[in-house]
C-alpha positions as CSV (number, residue, x, y, z in Angstrom):
1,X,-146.6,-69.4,120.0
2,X,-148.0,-67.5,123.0
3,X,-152.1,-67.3,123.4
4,X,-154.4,-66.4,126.1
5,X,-154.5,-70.5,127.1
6,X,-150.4,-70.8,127.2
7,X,-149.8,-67.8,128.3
8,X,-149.9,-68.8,131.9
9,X,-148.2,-72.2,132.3
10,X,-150.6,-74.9,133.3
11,X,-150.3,-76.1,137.4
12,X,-148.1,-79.0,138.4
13,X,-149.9,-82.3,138.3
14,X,-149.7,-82.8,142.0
15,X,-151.5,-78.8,142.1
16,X,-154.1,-80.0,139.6
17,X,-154.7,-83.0,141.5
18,X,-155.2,-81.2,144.7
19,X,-157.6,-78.8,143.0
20,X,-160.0,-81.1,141.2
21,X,-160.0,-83.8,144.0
22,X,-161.1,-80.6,146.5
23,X,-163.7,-79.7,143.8
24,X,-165.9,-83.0,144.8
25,X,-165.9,-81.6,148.3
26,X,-167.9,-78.6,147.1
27,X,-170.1,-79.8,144.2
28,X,-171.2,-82.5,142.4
29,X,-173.5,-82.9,139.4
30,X,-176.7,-83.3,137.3
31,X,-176.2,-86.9,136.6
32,X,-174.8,-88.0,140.3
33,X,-177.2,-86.5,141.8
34,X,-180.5,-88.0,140.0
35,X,-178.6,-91.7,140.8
36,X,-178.6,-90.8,144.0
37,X,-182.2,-89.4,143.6
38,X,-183.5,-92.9,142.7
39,X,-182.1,-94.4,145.8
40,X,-184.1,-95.6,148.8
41,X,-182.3,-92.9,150.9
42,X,-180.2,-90.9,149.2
43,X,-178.2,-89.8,151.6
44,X,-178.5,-85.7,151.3
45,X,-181.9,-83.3,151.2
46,X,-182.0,-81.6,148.1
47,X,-182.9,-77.9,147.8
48,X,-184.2,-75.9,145.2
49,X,-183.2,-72.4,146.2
50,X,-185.3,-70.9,143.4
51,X,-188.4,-68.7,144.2
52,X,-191.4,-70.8,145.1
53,X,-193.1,-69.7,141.6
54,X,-190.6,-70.9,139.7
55,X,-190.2,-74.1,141.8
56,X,-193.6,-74.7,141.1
57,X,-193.3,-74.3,137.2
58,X,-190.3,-76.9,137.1
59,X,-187.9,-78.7,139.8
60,X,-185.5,-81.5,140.1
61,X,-187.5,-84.7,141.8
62,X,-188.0,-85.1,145.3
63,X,-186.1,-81.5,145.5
64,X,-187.8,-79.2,149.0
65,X,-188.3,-75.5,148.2
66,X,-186.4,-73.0,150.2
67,X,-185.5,-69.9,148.4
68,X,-182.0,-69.2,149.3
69,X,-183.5,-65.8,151.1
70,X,-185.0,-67.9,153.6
71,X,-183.0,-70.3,154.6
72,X,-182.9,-69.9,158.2
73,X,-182.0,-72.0,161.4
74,X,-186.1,-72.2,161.7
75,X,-186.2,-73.8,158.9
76,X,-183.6,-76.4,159.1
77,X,-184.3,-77.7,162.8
78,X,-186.1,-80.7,161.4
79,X,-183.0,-82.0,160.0
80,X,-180.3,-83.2,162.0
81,X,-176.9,-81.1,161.9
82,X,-175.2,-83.7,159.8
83,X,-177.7,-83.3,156.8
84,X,-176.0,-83.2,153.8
85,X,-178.0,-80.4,151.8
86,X,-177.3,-80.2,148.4
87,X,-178.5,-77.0,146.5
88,X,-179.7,-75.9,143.1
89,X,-180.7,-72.9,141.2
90,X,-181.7,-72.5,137.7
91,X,-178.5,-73.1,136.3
92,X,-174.9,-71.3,135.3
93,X,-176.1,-67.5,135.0
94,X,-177.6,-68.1,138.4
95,X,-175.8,-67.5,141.9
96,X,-179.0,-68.4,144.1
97,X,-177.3,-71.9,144.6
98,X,-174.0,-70.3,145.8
99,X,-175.9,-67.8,147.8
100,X,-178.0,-70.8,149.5
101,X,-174.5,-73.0,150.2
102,X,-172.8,-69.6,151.7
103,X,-176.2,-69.6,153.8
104,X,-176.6,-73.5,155.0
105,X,-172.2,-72.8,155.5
106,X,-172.7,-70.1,158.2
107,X,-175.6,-72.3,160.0
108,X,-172.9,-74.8,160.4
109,X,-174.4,-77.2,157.8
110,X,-172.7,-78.9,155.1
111,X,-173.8,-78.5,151.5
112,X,-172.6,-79.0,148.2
113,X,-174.2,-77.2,145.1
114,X,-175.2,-79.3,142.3
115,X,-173.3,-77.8,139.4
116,X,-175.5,-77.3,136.1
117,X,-179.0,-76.6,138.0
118,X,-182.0,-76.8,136.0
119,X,-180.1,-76.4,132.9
120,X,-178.1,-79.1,133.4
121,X,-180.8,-81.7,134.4
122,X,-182.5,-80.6,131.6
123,X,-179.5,-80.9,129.3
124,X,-179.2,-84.6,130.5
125,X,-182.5,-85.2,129.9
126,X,-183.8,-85.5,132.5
127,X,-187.5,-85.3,133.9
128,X,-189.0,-82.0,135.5
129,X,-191.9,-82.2,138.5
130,X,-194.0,-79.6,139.1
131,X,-196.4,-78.0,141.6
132,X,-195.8,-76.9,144.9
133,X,-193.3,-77.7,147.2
134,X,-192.7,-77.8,150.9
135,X,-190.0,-78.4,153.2
């Protein structure tokens, strides 16, 4: 019986394997990223690419504040050009994460978005800060 899920045959296992292995290289999520929170030096700078009002209502942690629209090579010179940056918004209906890795990508800086945003750390119950934030 044909459905909207069979319709299209699934990808080879090899396919499949290449695509979610990839998918690490580009994101990782809620629960990763607050174990790698509690380390002594986690290894990556963690953005919140929210608006600094919202940022100040609720944000991940130890998280900077740099609204995806201003994230510029200014901004970034303090960290070396190896710094991991790994970027949020406030979750799934939002795009200001993707917009902030396409940003950080064309200054030449690697990023991964952390997949879930707000939502998701709130969804694994995790702990909000709030007040202001500065990178």
């Amino acid at each position: 019986m044909s459905n909207a899920v069979t319709r299209v045959a699934a990808a080879s296992p090899a396919q499949a394997l290449q695509h979610f292995e990839a998918e690490f290289t580009f994101e990782t999520d809620c629960w990763d990223t607050h174990d790698a929170m509690g380390q002594e030096s986690p290894g990556f700078v963690l953005v919140d690419a929210r608006s600094a009002a919202l940022y100040e209502r609720g944000h991940v942690p130890g998280a900077v504040n740099i609204p995806h629209g201003k994230i510029i090579e200014s901004r970034l010179v303090k960290y070396p050009g190896s710094t991991l940056f790994v970027v949020y918004c406030a979750g799934p209906h939002c795009n200001g994460a993707a917009r902030a890795a396409v940003r950080l990508a064309r200054l030449g800086r690697p990023v991964k978005l952390m997949a879930g945003g707000v939502a998701g750390w709130l969804d694994e119950g995790f702990e909000l800060a709030t007040g202001p934030g500065h990178d």
